[in-house]
C-alpha positions in Angstrom: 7.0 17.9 6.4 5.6 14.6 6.3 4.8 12.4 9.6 6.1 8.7 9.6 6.2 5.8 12.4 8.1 3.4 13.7 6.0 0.4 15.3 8.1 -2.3 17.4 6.9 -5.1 18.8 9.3 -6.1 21.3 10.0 -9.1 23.3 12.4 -9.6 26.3 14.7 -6.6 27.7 18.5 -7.3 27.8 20.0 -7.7 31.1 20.4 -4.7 33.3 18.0 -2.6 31.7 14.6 -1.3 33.4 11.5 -1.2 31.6 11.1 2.5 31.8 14.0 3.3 29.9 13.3 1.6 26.2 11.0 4.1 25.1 13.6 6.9 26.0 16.1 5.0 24.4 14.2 4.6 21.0 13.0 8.3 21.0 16.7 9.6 21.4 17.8 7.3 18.4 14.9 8.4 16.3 16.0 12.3 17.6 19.8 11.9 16.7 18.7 11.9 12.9 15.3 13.6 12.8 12.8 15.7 14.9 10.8 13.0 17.3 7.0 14.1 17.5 5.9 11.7 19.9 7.0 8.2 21.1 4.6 5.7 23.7 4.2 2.2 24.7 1.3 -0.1 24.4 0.2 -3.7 25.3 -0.6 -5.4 22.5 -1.6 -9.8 22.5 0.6 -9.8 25.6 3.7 -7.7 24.1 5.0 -4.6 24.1 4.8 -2.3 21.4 6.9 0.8 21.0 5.8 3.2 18.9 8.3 6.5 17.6 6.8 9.5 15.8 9.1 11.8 13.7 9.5 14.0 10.3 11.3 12.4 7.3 11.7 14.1 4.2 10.7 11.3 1.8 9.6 7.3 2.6 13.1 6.4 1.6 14.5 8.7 4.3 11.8 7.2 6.9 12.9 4.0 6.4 16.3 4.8 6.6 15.6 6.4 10.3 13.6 3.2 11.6 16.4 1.0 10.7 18.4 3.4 13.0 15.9 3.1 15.6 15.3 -0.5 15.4 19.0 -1.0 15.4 20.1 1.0 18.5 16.3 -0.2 20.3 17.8 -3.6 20.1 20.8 -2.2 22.8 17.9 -2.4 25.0 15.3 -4.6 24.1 14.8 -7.9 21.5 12.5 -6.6 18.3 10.5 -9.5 17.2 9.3 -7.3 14.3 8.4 -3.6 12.8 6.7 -1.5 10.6 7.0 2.2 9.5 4.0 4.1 8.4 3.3 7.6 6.7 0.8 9.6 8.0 -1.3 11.0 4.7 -4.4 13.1 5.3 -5.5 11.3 8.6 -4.8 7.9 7.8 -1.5 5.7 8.4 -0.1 3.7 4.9 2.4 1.1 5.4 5.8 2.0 3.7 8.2 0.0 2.4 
């Protein structure tokens, strides 16, 4: 099955809600639909940037599932943007 991304560059976290628990949160989103093969946090020009692996049938159904995880990741935390990539022999494409 094919290997997609979600990449969120996030800015400030919404009241109440520690730092450690965004990741979680976007990796349980991304699980409710589809299987999660790895999720991490990076610093990137002074932002963080949330990134959630998982399986998707099709780009179409990829997309579908990063709306879901961008939607339900801004519970948490303000997205200031995204991307979803496919993983094909080695290399990540944009979709979309």
């Amino acid at each position: 099955m094919p290997s997609f991304r979600v990449t969120m560059t996030l800015g400030a976290l919404r009241s109440g809600v520690a730092p450690e628990a965004v990741v979680p949160h976007a990796a349980s989103a991304a699980a409710e639909l589809t299987t999660v093969e790895a999720s991490d946090l990076a610093v990137v020009a002074g932002h963080a940037r949330v990134t959630v692996r998982f399986t998707a049938d099709d780009p179409e159904l990829a997309l579908q599932i990063a709306d879901h995880v961008v939607a339900a990741t801004d519970a948490v935390a303000r997205p200031l943007d995204h991307a979803v990539t496919e993983r094909v022999k080695g290399r990540w494409f944009r979709v979309g």
